[in-house]
C-alpha positions as CSV (number, residue, x, y, z in Angstrom):
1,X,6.5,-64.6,-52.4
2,X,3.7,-64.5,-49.8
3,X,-0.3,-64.8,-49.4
4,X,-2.0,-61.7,-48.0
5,X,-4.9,-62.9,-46.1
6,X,-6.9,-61.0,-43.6
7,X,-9.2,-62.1,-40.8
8,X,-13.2,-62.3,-41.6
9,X,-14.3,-61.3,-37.9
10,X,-11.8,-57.8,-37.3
11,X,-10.3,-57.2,-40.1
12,X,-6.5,-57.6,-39.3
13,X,-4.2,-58.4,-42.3
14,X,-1.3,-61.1,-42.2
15,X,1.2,-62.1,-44.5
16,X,2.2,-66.4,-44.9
17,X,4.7,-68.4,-47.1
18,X,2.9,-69.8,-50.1
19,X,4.5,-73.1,-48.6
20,X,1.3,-72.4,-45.7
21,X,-1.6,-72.2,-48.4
22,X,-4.4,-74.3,-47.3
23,X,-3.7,-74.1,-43.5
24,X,-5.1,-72.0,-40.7
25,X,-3.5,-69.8,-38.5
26,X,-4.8,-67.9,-35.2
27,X,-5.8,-64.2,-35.4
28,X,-3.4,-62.8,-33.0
29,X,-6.3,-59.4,-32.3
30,X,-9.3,-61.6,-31.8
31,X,-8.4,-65.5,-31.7
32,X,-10.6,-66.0,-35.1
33,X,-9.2,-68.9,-37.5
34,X,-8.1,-68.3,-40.7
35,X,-7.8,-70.2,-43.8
36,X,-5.0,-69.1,-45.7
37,X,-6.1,-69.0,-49.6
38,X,-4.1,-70.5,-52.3
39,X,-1.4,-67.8,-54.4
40,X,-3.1,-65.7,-56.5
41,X,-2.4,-66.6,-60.2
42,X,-2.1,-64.2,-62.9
43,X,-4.8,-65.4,-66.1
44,X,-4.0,-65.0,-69.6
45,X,-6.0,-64.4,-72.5
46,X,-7.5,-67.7,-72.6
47,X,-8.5,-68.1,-68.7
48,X,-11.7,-67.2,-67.8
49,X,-10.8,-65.3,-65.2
50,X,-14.5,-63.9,-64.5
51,X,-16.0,-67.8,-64.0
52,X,-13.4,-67.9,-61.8
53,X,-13.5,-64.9,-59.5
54,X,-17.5,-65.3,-59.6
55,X,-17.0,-69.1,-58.2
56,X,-14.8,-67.7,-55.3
57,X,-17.0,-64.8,-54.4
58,X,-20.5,-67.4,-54.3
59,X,-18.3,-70.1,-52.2
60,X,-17.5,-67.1,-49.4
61,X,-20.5,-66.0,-49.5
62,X,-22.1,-69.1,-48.6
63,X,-19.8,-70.4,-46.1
64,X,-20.6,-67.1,-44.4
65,X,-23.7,-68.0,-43.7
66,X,-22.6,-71.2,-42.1
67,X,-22.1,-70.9,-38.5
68,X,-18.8,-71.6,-37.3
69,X,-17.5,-75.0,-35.8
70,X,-14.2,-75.0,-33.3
71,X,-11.6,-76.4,-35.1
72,X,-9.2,-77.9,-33.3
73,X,-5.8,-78.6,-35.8
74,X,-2.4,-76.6,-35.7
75,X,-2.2,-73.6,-36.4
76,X,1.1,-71.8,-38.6
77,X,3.0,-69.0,-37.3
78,X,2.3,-65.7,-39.7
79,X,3.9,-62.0,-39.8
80,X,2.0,-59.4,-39.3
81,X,0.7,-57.6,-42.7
82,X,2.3,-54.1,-42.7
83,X,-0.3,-52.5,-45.5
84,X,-3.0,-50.3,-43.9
85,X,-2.7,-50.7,-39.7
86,X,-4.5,-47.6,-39.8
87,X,-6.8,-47.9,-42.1
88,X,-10.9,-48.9,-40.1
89,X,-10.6,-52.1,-41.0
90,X,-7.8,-52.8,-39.2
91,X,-8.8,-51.2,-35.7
92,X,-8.6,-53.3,-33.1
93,X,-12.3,-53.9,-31.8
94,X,-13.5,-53.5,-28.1
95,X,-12.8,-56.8,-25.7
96,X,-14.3,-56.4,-22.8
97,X,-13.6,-59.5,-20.6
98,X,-16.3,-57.7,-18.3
99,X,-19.1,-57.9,-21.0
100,X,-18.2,-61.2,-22.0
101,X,-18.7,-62.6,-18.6
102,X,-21.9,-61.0,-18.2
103,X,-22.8,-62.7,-21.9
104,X,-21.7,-66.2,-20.6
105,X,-24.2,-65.8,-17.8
106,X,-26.9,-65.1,-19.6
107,X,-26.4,-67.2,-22.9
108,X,-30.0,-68.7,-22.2
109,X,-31.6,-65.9,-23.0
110,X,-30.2,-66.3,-27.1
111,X,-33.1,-68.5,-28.1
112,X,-30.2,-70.8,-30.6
113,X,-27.8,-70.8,-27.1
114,X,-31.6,-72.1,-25.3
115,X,-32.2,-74.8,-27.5
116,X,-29.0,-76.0,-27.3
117,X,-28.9,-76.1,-23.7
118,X,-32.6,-77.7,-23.7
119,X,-31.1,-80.1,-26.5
120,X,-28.1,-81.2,-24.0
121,X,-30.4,-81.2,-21.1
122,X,-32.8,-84.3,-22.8
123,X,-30.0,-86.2,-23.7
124,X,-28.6,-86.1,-20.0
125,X,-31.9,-87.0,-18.4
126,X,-32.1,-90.0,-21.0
127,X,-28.4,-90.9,-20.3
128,X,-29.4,-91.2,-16.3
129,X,-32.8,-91.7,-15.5
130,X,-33.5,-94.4,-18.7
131,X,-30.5,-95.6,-19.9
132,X,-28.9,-97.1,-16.9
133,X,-32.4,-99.9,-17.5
134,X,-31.9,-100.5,-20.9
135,X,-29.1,-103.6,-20.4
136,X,-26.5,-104.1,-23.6
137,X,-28.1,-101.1,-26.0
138,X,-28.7,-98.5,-22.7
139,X,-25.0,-99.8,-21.5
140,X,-23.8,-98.7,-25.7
141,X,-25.9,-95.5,-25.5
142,X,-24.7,-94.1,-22.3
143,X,-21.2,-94.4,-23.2
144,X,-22.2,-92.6,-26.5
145,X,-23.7,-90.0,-24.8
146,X,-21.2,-89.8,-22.3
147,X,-18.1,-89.5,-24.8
148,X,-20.1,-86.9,-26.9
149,X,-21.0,-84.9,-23.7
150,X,-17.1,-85.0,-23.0
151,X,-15.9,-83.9,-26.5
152,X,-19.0,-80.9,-26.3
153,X,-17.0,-79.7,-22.6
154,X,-13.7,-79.6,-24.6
155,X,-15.6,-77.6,-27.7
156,X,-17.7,-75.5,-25.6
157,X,-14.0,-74.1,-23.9
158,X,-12.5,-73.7,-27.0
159,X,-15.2,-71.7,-28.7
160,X,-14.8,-69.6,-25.9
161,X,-11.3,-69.5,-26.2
162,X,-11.9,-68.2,-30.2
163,X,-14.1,-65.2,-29.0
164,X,-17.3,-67.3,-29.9
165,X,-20.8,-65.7,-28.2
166,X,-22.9,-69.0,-29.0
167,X,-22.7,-72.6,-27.7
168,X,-20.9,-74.9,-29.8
169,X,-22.8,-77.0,-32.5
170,X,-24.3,-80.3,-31.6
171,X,-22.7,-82.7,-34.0
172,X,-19.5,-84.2,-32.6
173,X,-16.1,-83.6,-34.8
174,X,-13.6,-85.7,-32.6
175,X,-15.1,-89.1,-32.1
176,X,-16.1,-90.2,-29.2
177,X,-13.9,-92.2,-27.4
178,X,-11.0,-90.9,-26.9
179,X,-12.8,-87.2,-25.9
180,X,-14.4,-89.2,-23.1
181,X,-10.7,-91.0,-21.8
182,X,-9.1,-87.3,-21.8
183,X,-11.7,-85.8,-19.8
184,X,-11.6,-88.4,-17.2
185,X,-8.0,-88.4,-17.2
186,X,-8.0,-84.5,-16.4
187,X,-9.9,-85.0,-12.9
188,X,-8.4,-88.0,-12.4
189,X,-4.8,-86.3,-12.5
190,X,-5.6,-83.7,-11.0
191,X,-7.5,-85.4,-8.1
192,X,-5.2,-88.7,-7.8
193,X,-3.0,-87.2,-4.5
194,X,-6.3,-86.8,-2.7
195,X,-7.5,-90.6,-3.3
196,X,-3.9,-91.4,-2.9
197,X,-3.9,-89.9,0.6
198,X,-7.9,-90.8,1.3
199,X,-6.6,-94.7,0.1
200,X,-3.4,-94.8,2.2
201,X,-5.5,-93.4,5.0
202,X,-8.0,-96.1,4.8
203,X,-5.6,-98.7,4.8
204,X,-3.9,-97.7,8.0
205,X,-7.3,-97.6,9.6
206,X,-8.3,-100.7,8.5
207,X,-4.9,-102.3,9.5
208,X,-5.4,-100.7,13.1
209,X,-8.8,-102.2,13.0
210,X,-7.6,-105.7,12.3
211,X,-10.8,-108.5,12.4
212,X,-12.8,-105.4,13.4
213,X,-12.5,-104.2,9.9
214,X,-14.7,-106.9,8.1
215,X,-17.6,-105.8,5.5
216,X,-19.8,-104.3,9.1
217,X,-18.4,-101.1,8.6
218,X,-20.6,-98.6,5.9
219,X,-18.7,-95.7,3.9
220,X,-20.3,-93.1,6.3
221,X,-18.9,-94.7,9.5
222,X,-15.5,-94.9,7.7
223,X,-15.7,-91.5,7.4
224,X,-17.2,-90.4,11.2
225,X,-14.1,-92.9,12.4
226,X,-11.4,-91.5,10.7
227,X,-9.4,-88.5,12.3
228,X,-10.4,-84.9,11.4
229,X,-6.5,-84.6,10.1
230,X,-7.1,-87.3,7.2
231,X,-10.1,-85.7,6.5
232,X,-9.1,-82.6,6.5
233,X,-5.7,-83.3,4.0
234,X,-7.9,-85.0,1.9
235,X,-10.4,-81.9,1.3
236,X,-7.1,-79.5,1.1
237,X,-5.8,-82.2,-2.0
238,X,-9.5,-82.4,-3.3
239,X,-9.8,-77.9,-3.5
240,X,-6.0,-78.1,-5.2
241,X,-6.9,-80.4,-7.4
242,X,-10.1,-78.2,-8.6
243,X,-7.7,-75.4,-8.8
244,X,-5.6,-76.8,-11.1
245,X,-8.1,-78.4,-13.4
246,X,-8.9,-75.2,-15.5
247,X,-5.5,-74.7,-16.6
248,X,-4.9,-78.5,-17.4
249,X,-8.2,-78.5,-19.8
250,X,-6.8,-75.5,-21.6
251,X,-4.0,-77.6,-22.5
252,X,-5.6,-80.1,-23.5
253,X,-8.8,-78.5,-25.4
254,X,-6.3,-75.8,-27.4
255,X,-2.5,-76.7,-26.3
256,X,-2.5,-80.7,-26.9
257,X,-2.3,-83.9,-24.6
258,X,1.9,-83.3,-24.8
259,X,1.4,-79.9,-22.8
260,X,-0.1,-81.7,-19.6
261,X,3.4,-82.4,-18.4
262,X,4.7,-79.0,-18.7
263,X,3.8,-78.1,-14.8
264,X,6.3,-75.5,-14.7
265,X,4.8,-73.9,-17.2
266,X,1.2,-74.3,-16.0
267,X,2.7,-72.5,-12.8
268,X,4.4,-69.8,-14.7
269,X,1.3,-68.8,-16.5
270,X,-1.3,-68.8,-13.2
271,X,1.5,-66.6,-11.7
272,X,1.0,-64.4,-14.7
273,X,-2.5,-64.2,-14.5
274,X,-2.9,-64.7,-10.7
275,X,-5.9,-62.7,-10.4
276,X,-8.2,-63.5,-13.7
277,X,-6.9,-67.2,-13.1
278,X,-8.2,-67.5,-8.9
279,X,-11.5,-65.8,-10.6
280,X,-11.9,-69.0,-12.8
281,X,-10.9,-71.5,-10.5
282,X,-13.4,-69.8,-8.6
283,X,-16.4,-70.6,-10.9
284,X,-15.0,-74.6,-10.8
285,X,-15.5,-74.6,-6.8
286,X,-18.8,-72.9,-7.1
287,X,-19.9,-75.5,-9.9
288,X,-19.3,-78.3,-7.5
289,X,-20.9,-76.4,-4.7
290,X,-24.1,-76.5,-6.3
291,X,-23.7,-79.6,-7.6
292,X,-23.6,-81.1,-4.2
293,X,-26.2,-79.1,-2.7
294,X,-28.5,-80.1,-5.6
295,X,-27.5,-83.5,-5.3
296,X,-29.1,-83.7,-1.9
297,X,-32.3,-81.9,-2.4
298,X,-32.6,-84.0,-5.4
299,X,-32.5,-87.4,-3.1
300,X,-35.6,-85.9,-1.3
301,X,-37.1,-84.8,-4.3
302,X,-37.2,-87.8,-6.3
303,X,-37.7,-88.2,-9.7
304,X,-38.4,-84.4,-10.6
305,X,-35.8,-83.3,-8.0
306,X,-33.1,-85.0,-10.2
307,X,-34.4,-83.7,-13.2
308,X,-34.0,-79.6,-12.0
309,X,-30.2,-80.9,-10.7
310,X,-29.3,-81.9,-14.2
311,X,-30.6,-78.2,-15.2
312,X,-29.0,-76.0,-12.5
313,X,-25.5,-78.4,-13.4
314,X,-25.6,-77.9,-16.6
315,X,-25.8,-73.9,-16.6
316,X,-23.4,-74.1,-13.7
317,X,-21.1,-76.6,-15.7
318,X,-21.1,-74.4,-19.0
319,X,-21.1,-71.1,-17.4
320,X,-18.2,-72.2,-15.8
321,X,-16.3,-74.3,-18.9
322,X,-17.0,-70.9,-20.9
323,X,-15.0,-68.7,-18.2
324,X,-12.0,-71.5,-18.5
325,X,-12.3,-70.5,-22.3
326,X,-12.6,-66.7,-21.8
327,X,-9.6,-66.7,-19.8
328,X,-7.3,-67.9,-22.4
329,X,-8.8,-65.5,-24.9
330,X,-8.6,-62.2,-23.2
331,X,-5.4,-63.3,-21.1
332,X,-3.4,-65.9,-23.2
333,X,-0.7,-63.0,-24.1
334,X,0.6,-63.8,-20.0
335,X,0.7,-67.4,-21.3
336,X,3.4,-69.3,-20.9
337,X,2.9,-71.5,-24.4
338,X,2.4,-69.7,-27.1
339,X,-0.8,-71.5,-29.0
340,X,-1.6,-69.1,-31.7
């Protein structure tokens, strides 16, 4: 025996074991996430069949009106529903991948996409500019605001990845903590043979440099004494690295931590996709382009200088996390993994 179930945002119908009531599975037409229903039950004369039907349709009904949180959990495999493929309600909708990027950069102008953004932006400025004064409590609260900020990256890429048009809620679902360790362990993997080198390099120099090499010597003359050739390996490692990154944080926003050693895998799937994935990748470089030009105006700026950085980051940094997302949703049939 099996559940019929169909999805809320296109209308495609599936078919699941009974064994898979009460789990979600992964609209293969429009990435939505469905909750399969429990087995319809046949009531006897002595049921109240009505109270119950009329329960059901006011709990839908009102979690309609909710809006929708990424949920992260596994999803179960389902066969496609062969009952009315024709039928309108089972037409596959328009995706543009085109429209959607032009959506992701201009979410501000959605006031609810706005106030998020303004939301995120005060709690930035507090974590950097009051915070770092506050001793013990402004030490606690930046890490809290730092591991939430990490765990709202990983969201904001998945509800990308689900077809979602707004920014993610506020409230955190994951924790903390451990959001906060996989994010920095993303850019550290993926930039750990360019501080490799950069470190290796540096200790050559400094052996070369013998008593020379004492505590006289600042970062920035490091850098004007060190050959061109180091520095220039180093950037090449630094640019891979940023290349790379997108397709790591799919795996771990929607594939799981495991799926950050499949390499061959990651390469089989940018392969796939070479195009739509350099056009990503592309948004990452450009995000740390302005983020480095904006971190120099803002040293001559000041205090209000730093201020507009966080704001241009921040666009730059979601505009570009929601491409990593939109990727996966309008490409993830070249995918190597299969994720739902």
């Amino acid at each position: 025996m099996t559940i019929k179930v169909s999805c809320g945002m296109c209308g495609k119908n599936y078919k699941a074991p009974d064994k898979a009531a009460g789990k979600r599975l992964r609209c293969k037409e429009c990435g939505e996430s469905i909750k399969i229903p429990e087995p319809e039950v046949e009531y006897g004369d002595d049921d109240d069949g009505f109270s119950n039907l009329l329960a059901d349709a006011v709990e839908l009904e009102s979690k309609s009106k909710t809006i929708r949180r990424p949920v992260r959990k596994p999803m179960v495999e389902a066969e496609k529903y062969k009952g009315d493929e024709d039928g309108p309600a089972t037409r596959k909708q328009e995706n543009n991948y085109t429209q959607d990027l032009i959506a992701t950069f201009l979410f501000p102008l959605d006031p609810a996409n706005m106030f998020t953004f303004v939301m995120i932006w005060v709690l930035l400025c507090l974590r950097d500019l009051i915070l770092p004064f506050g001793g013990r409590i402004g030490l606690m609260g930046y890490i809290i605001i730092l591991g939430w900020y990490s765990n709202y990256r990983f969201s904001v890429i998945y509800e990308a990845a689900a077809g979602g048009k707004e920014l993610p809620e506020l409230a955190p679902e994951e924790g903390y903590f451990i959001p906060m360790l996989q994010w920095a362990g993303t850019w550290l993997l993926v930039h750990l043979p360019a501080f490799l080198y950069l470190g290796i390099a540096l200790f050559l120099f400094f052996s070369n440099l013998g008593e020379d090499a004492g505590p006289f010597l600042t970062p920035e003359e490091v850098v004007d004494l060190l050959p061109v050739f180091h520095l220039g390996v180093f950037v090449i490692l630094y640019c891979l690295g940023l290349f790379f990154w997108p397709i790591l944080a799919l795996c771990v926003a929607i594939g799981g931590i495991e799926t950050i050693f499949r390499i061959d895998l990651m390469l089989l799937t940018i392969w796939r996709s070479k195009a739509s994935y350099f056009f990503t990748a592309g948004g990452m470089f450009l995000t740390s382009v302005v983020y480095t030009f904006t971190a120099i105006a803002a040293i001559q700026l000041g205090f209000v200088g730093i201020i507009v950085m966080m704001a241009i980051v921040l666009y730059m940094e979601i505009v570009s996390l929601r491409m990593i997302g939109l990727y996966y949703h309008h490409f993830k049939k070249r995918f190597a993994w299969n994720w739902g």
